[in-house]
Each structure stands twice: as C-alpha cells, then as structure tokens.
C-alpha positions as CSV (number, residue, x, y, z in Angstrom):
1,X,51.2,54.2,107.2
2,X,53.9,53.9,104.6
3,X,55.2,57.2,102.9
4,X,55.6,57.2,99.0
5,X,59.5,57.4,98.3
6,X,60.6,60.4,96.6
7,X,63.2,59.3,95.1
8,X,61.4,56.6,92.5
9,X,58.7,58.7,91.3
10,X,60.6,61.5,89.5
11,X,62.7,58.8,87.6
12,X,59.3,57.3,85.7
13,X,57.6,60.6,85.0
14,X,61.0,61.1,83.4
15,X,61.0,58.1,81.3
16,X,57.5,58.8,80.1
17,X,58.6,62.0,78.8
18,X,61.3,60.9,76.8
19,X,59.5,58.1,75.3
20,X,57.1,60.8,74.4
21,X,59.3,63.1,73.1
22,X,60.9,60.1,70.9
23,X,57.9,58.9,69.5
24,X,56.7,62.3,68.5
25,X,60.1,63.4,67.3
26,X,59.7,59.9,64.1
27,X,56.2,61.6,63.6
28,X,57.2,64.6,62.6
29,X,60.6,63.5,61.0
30,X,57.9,61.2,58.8
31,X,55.3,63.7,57.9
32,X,58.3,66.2,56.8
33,X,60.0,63.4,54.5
34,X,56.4,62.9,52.9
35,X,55.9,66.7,52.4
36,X,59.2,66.7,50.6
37,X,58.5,63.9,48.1
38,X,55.1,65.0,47.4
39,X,56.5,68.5,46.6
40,X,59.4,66.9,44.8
41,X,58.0,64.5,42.3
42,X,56.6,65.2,39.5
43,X,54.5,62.1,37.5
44,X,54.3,62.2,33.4
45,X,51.4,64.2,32.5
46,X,49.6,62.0,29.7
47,X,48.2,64.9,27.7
48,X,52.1,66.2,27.8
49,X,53.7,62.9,26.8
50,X,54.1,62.8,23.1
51,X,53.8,58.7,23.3
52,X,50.4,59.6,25.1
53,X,49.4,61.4,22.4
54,X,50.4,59.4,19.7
55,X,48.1,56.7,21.0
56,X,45.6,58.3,21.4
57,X,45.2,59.7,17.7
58,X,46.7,56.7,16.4
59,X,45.6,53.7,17.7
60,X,42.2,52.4,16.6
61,X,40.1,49.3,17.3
62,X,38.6,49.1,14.0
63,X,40.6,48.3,11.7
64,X,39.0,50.3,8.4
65,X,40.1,53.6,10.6
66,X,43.1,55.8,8.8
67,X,45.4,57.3,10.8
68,X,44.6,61.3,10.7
69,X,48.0,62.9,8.9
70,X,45.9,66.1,9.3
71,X,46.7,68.9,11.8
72,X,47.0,67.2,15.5
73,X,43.9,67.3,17.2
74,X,44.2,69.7,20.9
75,X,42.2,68.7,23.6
76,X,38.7,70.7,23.3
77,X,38.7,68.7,19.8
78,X,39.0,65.6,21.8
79,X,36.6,66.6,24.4
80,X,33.8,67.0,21.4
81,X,34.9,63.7,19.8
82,X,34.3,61.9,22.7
83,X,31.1,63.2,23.6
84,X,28.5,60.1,23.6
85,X,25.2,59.8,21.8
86,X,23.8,59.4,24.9
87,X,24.5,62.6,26.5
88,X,22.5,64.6,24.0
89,X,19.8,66.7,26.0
90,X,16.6,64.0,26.5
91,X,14.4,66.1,28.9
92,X,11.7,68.4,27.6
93,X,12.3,70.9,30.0
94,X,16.3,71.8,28.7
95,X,16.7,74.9,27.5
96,X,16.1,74.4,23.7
97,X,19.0,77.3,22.5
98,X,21.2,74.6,24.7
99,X,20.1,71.3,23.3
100,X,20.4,73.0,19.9
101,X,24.0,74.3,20.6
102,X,24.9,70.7,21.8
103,X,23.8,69.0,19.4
104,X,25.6,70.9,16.8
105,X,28.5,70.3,18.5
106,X,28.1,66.8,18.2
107,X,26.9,66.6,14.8
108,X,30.0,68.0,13.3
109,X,32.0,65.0,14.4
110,X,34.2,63.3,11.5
111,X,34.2,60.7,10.1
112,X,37.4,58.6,11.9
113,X,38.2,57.0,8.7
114,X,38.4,60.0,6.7
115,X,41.0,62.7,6.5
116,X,40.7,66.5,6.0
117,X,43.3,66.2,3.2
118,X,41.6,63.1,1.3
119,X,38.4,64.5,-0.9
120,X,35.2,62.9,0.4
121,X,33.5,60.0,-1.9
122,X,30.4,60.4,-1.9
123,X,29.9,57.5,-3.7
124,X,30.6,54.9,-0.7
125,X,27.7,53.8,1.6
126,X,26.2,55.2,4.8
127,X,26.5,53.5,7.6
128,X,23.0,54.2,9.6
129,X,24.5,52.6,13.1
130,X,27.4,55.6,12.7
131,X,26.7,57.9,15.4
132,X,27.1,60.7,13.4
133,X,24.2,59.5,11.3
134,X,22.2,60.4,14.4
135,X,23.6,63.2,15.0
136,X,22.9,64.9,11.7
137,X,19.4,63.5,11.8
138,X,18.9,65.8,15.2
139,X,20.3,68.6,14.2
140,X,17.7,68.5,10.8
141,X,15.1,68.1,13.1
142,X,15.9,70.7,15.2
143,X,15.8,73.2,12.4
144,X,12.7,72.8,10.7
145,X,10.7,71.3,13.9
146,X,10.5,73.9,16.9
147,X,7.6,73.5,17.8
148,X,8.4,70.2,18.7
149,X,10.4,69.1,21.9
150,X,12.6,66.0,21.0
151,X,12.7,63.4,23.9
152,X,14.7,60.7,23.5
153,X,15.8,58.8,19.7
154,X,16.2,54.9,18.8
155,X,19.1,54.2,17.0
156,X,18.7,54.4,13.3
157,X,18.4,52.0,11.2
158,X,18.8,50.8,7.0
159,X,15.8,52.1,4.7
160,X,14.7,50.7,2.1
161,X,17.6,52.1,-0.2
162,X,20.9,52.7,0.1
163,X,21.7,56.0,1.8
164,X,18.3,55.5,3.1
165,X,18.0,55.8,7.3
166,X,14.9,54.8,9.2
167,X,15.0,56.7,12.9
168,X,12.2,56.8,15.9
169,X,12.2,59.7,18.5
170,X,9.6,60.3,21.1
171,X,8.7,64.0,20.9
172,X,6.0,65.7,23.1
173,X,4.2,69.4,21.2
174,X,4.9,72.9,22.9
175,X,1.9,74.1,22.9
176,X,0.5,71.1,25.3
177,X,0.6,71.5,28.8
178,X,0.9,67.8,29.8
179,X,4.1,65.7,29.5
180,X,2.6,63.1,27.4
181,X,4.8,61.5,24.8
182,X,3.9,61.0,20.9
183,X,6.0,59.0,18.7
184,X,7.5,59.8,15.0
185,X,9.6,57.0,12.8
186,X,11.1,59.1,9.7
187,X,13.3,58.0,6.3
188,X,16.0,60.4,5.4
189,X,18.6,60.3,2.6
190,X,22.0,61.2,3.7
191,X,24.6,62.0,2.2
192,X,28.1,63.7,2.8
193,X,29.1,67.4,3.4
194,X,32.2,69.2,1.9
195,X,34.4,68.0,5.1
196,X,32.7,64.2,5.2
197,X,30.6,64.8,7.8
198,X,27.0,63.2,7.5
199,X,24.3,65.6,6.8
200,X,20.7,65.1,5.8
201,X,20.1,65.3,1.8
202,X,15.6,65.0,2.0
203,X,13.2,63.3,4.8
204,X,10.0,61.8,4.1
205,X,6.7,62.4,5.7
206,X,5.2,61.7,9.2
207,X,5.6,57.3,10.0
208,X,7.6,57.1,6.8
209,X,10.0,55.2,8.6
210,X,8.6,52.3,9.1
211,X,12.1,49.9,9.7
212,X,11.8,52.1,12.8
213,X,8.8,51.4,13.9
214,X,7.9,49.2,17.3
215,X,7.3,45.6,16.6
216,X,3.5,44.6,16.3
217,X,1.5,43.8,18.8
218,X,-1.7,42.1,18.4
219,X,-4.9,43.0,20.6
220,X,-6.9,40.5,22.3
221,X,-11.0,40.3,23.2
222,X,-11.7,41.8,26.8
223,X,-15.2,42.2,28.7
224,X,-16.8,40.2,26.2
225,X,-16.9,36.2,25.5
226,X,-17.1,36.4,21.9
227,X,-13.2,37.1,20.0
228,X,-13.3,40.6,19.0
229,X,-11.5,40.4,15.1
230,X,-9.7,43.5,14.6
231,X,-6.8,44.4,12.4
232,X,-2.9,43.6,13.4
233,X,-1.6,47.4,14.3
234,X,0.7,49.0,16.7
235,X,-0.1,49.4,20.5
236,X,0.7,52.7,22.3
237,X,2.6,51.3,25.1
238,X,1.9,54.7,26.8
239,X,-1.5,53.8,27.6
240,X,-2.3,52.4,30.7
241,X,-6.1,52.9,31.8
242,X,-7.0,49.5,33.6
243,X,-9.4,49.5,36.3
244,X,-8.0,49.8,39.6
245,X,-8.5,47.1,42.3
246,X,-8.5,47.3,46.1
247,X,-8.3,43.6,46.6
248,X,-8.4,42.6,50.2
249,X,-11.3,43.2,52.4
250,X,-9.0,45.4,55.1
251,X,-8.2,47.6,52.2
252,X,-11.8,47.9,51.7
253,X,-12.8,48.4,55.5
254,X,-10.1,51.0,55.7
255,X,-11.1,53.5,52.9
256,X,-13.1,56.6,53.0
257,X,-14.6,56.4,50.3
258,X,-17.6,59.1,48.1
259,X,-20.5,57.7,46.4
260,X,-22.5,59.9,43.4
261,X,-25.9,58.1,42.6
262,X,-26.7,59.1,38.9
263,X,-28.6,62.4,38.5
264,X,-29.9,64.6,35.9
265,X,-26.7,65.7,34.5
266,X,-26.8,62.3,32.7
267,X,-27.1,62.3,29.1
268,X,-26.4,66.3,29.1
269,X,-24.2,67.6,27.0
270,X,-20.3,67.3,27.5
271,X,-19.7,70.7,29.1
272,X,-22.1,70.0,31.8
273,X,-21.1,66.3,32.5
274,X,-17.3,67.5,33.0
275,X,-18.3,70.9,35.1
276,X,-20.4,68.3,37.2
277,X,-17.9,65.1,37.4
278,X,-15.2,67.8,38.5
279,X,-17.3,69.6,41.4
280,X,-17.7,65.6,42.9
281,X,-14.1,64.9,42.3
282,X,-13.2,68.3,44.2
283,X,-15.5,67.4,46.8
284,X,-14.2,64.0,47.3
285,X,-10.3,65.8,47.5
286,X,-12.0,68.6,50.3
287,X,-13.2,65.7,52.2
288,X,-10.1,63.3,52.0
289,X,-12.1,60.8,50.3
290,X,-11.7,58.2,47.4
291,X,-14.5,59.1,44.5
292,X,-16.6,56.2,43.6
293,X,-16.7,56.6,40.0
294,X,-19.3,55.5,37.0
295,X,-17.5,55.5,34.1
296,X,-20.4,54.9,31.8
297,X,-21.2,58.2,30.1
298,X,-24.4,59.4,28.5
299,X,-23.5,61.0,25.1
300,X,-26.4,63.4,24.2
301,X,-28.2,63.8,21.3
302,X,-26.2,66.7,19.6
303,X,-23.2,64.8,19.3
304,X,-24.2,61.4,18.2
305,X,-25.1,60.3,14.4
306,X,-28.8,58.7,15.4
307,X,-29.3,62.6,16.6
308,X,-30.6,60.6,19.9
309,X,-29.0,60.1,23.4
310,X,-27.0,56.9,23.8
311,X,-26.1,55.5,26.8
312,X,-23.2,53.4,27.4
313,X,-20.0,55.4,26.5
314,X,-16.8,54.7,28.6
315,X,-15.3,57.7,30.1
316,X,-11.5,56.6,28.2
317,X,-12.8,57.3,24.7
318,X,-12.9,60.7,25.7
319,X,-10.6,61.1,28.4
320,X,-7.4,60.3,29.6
321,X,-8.1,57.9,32.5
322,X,-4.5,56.7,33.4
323,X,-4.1,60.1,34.1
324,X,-7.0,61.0,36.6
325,X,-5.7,57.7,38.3
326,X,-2.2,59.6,39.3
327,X,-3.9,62.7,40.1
328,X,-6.9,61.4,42.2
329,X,-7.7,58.7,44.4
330,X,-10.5,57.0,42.7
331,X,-11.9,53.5,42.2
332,X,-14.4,52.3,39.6
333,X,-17.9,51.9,40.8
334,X,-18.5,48.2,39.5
335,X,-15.5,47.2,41.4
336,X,-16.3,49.3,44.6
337,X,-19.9,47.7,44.8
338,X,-18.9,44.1,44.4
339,X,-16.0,44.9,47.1
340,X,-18.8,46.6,49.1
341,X,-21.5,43.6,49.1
342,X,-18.0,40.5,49.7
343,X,-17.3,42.1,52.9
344,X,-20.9,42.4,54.3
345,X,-21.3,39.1,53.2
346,X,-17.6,38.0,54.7
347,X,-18.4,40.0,57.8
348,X,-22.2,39.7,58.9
349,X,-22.6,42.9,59.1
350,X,-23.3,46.5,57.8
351,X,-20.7,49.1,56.7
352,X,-21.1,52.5,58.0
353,X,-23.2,54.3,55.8
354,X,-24.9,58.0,55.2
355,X,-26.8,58.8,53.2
356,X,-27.6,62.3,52.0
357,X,-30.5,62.9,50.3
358,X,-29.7,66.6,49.2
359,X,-27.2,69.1,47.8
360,X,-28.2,71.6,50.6
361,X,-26.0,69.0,53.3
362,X,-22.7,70.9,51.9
363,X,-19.4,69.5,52.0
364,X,-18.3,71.7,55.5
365,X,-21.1,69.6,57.6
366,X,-19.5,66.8,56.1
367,X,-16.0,67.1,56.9
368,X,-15.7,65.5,60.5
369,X,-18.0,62.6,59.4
370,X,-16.4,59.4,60.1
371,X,-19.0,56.8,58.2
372,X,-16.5,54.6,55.4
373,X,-19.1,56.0,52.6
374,X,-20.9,59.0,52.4
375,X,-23.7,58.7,50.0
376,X,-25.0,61.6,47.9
377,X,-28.2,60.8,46.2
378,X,-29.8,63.2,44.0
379,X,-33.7,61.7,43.4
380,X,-34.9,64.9,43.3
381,X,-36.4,66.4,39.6
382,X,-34.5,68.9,37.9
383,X,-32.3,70.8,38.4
384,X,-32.3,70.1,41.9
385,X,-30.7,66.6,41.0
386,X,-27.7,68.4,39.1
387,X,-24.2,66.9,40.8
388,X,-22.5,70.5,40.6
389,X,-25.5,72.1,42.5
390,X,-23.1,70.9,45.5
391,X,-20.5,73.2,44.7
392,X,-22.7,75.9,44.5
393,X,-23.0,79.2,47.2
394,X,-20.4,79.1,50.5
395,X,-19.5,75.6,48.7
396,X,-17.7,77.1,45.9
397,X,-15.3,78.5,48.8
398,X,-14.3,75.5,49.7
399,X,-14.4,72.5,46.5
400,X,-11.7,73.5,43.8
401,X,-12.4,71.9,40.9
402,X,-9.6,69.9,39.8
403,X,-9.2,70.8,36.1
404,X,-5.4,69.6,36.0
405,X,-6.9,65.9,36.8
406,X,-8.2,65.6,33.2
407,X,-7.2,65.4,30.0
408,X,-8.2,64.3,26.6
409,X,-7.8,60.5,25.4
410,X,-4.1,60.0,24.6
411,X,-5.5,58.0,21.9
412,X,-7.9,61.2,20.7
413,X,-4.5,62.9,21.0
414,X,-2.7,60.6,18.9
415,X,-5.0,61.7,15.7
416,X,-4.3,65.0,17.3
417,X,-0.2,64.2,16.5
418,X,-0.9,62.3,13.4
419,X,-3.3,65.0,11.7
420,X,-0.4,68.0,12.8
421,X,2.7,65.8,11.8
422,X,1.2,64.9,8.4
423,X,1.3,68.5,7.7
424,X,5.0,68.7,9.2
425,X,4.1,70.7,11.8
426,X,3.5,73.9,9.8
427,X,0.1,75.2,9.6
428,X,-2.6,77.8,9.8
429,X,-6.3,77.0,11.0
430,X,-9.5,78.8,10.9
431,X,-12.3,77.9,13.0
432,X,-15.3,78.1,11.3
433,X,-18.9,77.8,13.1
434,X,-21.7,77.2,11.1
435,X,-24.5,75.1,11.9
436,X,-27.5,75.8,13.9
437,X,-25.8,78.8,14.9
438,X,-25.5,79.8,11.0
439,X,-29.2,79.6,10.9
440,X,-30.4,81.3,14.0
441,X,-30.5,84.8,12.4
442,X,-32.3,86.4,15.7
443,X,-28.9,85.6,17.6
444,X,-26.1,85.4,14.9
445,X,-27.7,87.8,12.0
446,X,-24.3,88.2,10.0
447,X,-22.6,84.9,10.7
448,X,-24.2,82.9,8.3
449,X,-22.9,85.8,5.6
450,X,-19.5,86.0,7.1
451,X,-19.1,82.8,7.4
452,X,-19.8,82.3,3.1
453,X,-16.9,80.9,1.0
454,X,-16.4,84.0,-1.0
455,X,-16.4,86.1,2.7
456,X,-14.0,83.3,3.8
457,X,-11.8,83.8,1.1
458,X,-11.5,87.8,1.5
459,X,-10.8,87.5,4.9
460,X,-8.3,84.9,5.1
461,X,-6.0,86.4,2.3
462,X,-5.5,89.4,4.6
463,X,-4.6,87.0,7.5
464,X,-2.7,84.1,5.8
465,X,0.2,84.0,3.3
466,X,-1.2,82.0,0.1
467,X,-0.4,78.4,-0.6
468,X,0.4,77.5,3.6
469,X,-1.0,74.6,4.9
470,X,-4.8,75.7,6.2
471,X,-6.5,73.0,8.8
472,X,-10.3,74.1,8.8
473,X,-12.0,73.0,12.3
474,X,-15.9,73.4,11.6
475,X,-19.1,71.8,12.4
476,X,-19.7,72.4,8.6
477,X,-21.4,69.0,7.7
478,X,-20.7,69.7,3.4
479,X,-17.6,68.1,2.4
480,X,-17.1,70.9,-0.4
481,X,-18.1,73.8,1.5
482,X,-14.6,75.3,1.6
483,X,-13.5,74.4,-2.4
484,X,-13.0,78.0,-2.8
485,X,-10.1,78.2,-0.4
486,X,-8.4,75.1,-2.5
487,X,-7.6,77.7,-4.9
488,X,-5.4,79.7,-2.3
489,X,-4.3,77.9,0.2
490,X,-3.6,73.6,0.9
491,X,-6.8,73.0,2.6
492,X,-7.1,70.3,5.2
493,X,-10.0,69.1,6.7
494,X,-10.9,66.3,9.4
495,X,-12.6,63.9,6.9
496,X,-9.4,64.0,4.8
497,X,-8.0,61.5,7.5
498,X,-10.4,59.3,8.2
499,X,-8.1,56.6,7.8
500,X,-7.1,57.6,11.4
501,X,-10.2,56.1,13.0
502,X,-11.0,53.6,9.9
503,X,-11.3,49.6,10.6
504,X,-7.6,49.3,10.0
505,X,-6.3,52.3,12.0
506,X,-4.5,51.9,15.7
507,X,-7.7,54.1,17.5
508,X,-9.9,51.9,16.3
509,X,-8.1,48.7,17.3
510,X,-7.4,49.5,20.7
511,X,-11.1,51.3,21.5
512,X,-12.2,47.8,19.8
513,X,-10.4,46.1,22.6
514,X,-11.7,47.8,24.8
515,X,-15.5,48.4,24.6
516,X,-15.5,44.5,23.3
517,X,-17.4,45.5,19.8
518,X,-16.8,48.4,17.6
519,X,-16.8,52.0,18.9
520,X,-18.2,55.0,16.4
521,X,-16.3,58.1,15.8
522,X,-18.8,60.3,17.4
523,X,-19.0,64.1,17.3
524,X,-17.6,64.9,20.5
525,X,-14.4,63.3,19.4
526,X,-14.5,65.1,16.2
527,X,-14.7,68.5,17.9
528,X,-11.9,67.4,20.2
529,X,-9.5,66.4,17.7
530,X,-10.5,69.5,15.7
531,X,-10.0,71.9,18.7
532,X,-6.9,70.2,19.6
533,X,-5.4,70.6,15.9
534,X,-6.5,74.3,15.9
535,X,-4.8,75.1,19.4
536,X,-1.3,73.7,17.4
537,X,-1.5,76.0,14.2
538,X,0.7,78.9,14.2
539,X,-1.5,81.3,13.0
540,X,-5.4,81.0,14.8
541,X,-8.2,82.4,12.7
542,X,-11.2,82.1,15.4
543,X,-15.2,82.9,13.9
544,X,-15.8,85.4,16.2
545,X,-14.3,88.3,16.9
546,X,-11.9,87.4,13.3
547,X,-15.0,86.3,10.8
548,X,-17.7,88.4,11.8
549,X,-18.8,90.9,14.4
550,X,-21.6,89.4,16.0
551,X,-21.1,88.1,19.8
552,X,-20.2,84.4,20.4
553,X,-23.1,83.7,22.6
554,X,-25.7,86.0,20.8
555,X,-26.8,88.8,20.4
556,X,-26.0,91.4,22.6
557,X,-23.4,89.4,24.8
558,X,-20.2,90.5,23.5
C-alpha cells in the first residue's frame, strides 16, 4: 500500500489558509469603509433647508391661494394642517373628550387663501366642499349634541341660499345598547370668525337638509300579485330582513333543526309571546339546533283598534328580524316545510322525526337525540300548551333565554329618532298611566287623582324647569288631557307626529311593501315608540313611585 507523501499536504492546507485570510481581510476592509461613510455623511434635512421650506408654504396648486406673508408656520402647525377629513374619529366606541379635542383641532384650520394680516370679508361666498366647512359643522354638533355619537359625515353640500350648507352624518343614541345607525341631513348658515376660519352662524331642524339627503328609491309590490301603490320615499338601506333560504336538499338533510307547533300563547298579549318565543329560541341554542320559526303573530285584543284579536301580524313590524338572523340560527317555517316535503318527495323516504307531545320531555333528555327534527307539539288545553312551560323547573338551569337576540323594529326605531331629533335631542318625559288602571280604584285608589291635570301640573314644576321640551308617554286616549301643562312647559305628544306613520311617511311605505296591503299603526307600536322616546329624555318622570304612591302592580305589591 502506498504511503501519503508528507511533503505535499502541508503546502495546500497552507494555501487554503491564505486564501482565507485574504478574502476575509477585503471583508472587513469593506464593512469598515462603509461604517465610515455612513458616519461621515450627512444628507440635507428638508425641514432644515430653507428652499424646503419655502416650497412648502409657498407653492400651491390652486391658483386663487395667497402666499401667507404672516409669521412662518413650524412644524406642529403643519402637522394640524395636513390632518385629513378623513381621519376624524368615525367609531362609536372613541373616547368622546378625544373625538371632541380632535376635532377642534381640525376645525381651526385657515383658510389657505387668507392671511392673518388681511381683515376677513365676510361678504364673499362659502364654499360647502371646503373642508373646513365640515369641520366647523362637527365641532357645532359636538357641542349642543352629546347625547348623540357621530358616525361617519357625507360631504356637504350648497343649500338653498348662499351661505347655506346641506350635511348628512350617521349618528347612533347613547342611551341604546345596539349599534344600529340612524341618519340626520341638516342646513346650517355659515359664516366667518374673527381669524376667517368657518364657523356655524344657525342650523335648522331635524331632515332640514334635504340637498343631503340619499337619492329616492322607489318600493315595489312583494307577496302579493296585485301592484301595491304607495308614495315615492326614502329606503333605509340599513334594513335587511329577507327570509333566509337553505336551498339545496344536502343543506336540508344536514340540519338539526327545532319545530314549535302553535300553542296557547297565541294571540296573548306581547309580554307573554316574547317570554315564550325566547324560552324556544334558548332551547334550540341548549340543544345546538336551528329554530323553525312562525313569524305570523297573533296581536291580542288590548292592543288593536277593533278591541278584538287579529291574526296575521309579521314578527318585523315589531321586531328587528335582521338582527335575530346574526344572533341565532333560524329559518322561516314556510320555507323549512316546503324544503321538508321536496326532499321526501326527491328522496322516497322519511326524515327522522320525534315527536314530543309534552313539555315534561325537558331539553336535558333531549340533548343526545340525533333525529334531524325534534318536534314539540303542545295540543294540550291551557296552560299546559304554553311554549315557556318548557323552560320551567330543573329546565330553567339549563335554557338561557336570549334577550340580546331581539330588538325593536329598526323602522319603529326610526320614529323613535325622528320624534327625539325633532326636539333636538333635548327633552324631559313623564310617563303617565291612565286607563283601565285609572279606573280600577280597588287596586290603584289614588292614581286616578294623581294622575289629574292640575296634580300633574304640581308635581312636574317641582321636577322640571318651565318652558323645556316635555314628551308625554301615556295610554291617555284624550287628545287634550294634558292642555294644562301647555301653559308650562312645550308639550309633545305621540299624535303630534303622526305624519311619521301617515300614507306618505317612509314606515308606512316600506311595511306597505312588505305585508303587500296597508299595515295599521297598532297599539303595541305606539307603546314601543313611546317607551323608546321616554328611555331618551334626560330627565324621567315615571307614574309610580314619582306621581302617586300606590304600587305599580296593585295594591299591596310595592
């Protein structure tokens, strides 16, 4: 075998080496020239350079801009002038001292083509597009609304005068807990301030604004053959409570689905309906299941004009259905039958069914049942047949009702917005019961007193300053019940905006639309627009335990 030569092997390690030693030697030489010229040079600083400066204060696109001869601006000037529009606070949940502070800030931009050495003219023209115009206009609003949170603003527009600006804002109240969005269009004058910046000289009324408005849209017939006529309005694009569809067959087969059968707590009154509906919503959330829902409602007697039950009410003139969509898994029960009887009839055969025939079956025997529909059926005579007997004993451990899944009608709650902005926001309310409750003296034996115009009166001036804005929520069926007041106080009542609902109104268009014929202002909404108006005054008068001593349930209840 062949030794390795000694001689040969030290020579190529050795070259290695060097060629190492080379190559690392130009690296470091680089890196160290590098370090020098970074640490050496020093590039023109823009906000140093006095030619960056002067074109920046100097040169303008527009070519009715002056060049400022007042006192150079420094940079936190600059950083306020070139705040955008856009970047004032648009979320309801900022922090309103913040969104105030900022948009103060903004407002008191200048005028570019105005100096702080030249006197203002008041006499020239507003120009609405100016941002500043804006600006001003949010800052007003800020002042004398705060109990309203400001969303998000259009750009403003010409009124119907000069000086005049039309501008729409979305706007959601306070002193509601859902994150709906209303909508206001105002007019306001505007003039100049003392260092020509814009500020806001008067503002109309609630939809006085009207340049600002949304475009029309006109409403077309649905569920009926006949064309429903209605008047040309505007549509709350906000509304969205179409039916929802499963469409395929597999969709179908692959639900869980719960199914109520109609039971005694039809054509109750409203409280009960809701307790009820919400118990067979819970127990379709305990058990993982879509709820099969009828959303034909019974209105009884005591809130309807014939003083009889009628049949036939859809569940969105009262409530907000879009809403339950996102925040339960339901599906209509027209389309959930008609899906139900295609696939039997696509498939030959039978879906899995039970059936349970009462409320004693509780929700815990039915968790682990794997039929695609479990039917509750309540045949049995009252009140055995009552949907929220389910919920009832060990139950009511287990089904949470889900309260946050319903809300009023966003169109209810647009009278609701219409009835508060109209008064600007800036009112007191009494509730005043009167009634059948006024007349049952065994139960209520001082309301009826209490409740009088001249007790009214008495009280109220030791509650509320004269001359405010007073909403009066009452079942008080006499218009003039409440003249007495007029001589104190601006009384409002629900009947002095009728308009809201008339043939010609938005709510009346759109519930038109839907129902395919005409739909009455019933008494349920009445109390729901008055309750809803009450909740948004800033000083509450309530009947009971404010009006009169005796107990809100009766006698003896307190």
């Amino acid at each position: 075998m062949k030794e390795p030569n000694p001689t040969t092997d030290p020579i190529g390690q050795n070259l290695i080496k060097l060629i190492s030693n080379v190559c690392f030697s130009v690296f470091v030489f680089t890196v160290l020239v590098i370090t020098v010229i970074a640490i050496t040079y020093q590039p023109p600083d823009p906000w140093e350079s006095s030619r960056a400066l002067t074109r920046v204060f100097t040169e303008v696109e527009n070519a009715t801009f002056q060049i400022d001869t007042s006192v150079l601006k420094t940079g936190e000037d600059v950083g306020m002038a070139l705040v955008s529009p856009a970047a004032a606070p648009s979320e309801a949940d900022a922090d309103a001292s913040n969104t105030q502070n900022d948009t103060q800030n903004e407002a008191s931009v200048q005028k570019p083509e105005e100096s702080s050495e030249i006197s203002c003219d008041e006499s020239r023209l507003v120009n609405c597009s100016d941002r500043g115009v804006l600006m001003a206009i949010k800052k007003f609003n800020l002042k004398h609304f705060k109990s309203i949170v400001f969303l998000d603003y259009q750009l403003p527009v010409n009124g119907s005068m000069a000086n005049e600006c039309d501008v729409s804002w979305r706007f959601r109240n306070r002193k509601e807990k859902s994150w709906r969005r209303y909508q206001d269009f105002r007019r306001f004058k505007i003039g100049y301030t003392d260092d020509c910046n814009y500020k806001v000289v008067g503002a109309r009324g609630w939809h006085s604004g009207v340049n600002a408005r949304r475009p029309r849209a006109r409403f077309n017939a649905t569920r009926t053959e006949r064309t429903v006529k209605v008047s040309p309005s505007y549509r709350d694009d906000d509304i969205n409570d179409t039916i929802p569809v499963l469409g395929s067959d597999l969709a179908f087969r692959n639900g869980k689905y719960l199914y109520y059968s109609r039971g005694g707590d039809y054509c109750k009154n409203m409280n009960h309906y809701i307790w009820s509906f919400l118990c067979a919503l819970g127990e379709a959330q305990y058990l993982n299941r879509t709820f099969v829902m009828d959303l034909s409602v019974c209105l009884a007697s005591t809130y309807t004009s014939s003083k009889k039950d009628e049949e036939g009410k859809d569940f969105r003139f009262y409530f907000d259905f879009e809403h339950l969509k996102e925040s339960a898994s339901i599906v209509e029960e027209d389309e959930f039958l008609k899906d139900w009887k295609r696939w039997e009839k696509n498939h030959k055969k039978k879906i899995p069914v039970r059936k349970v025939p009462t409320y004693k079956v509780t929700p815990m025997q039915l968790k682990k049942d794997r039929s695609t529909i479990i039917w509750r059926q309540f045949d049995t005579p009252e009140p055995e047949n009552y949907w929220y007997r389910v919920c009832e004993s060990k139950a009511a451990n287990y089904i949470q009702r889900p309260w946050h899944a319903l809300y009023k009608s966003k169109r209810l709650m647009n009278i609701v917005s219409e009835i508060s902005g109209q008064m600007d926001w800036d009112f007191d309310a009494v509730h005043v019961v009167r009634g059948e409750k006024a007349q049952n003296k065994e139960l209520w034996p001082h309301l009826d007193d209490d409740t009088s115009p001249n007790a009214l009166v008495a009280k109220l001036q030791n509650i509320i300053q004269p001359w405010r804005n007073l909403y009066v929520a009452t079942n008080e069926p006499f218009y003039n019940y409440f003249d007495r007041l007029r001589s104190h106080y601006k009384v409002h009542l629900l009947d002095d905006y009728k308009e809201l609902w008339g043939n010609t109104s938005e709510w009346y268009n759109e519930t038109t639309v839907l129902n395919g014929k005409p739909v009455e202002f019933d008494g349920y909404m009445r109390v729901a627009v008055d309750t809803e108006v009450f909740y948004r005054a800033k000083t509450q008068v309530e009947t009971f335990y404010n009006l009169t001593a005796d107990c809100k349930d009766g006698i003896n209840t307190c």
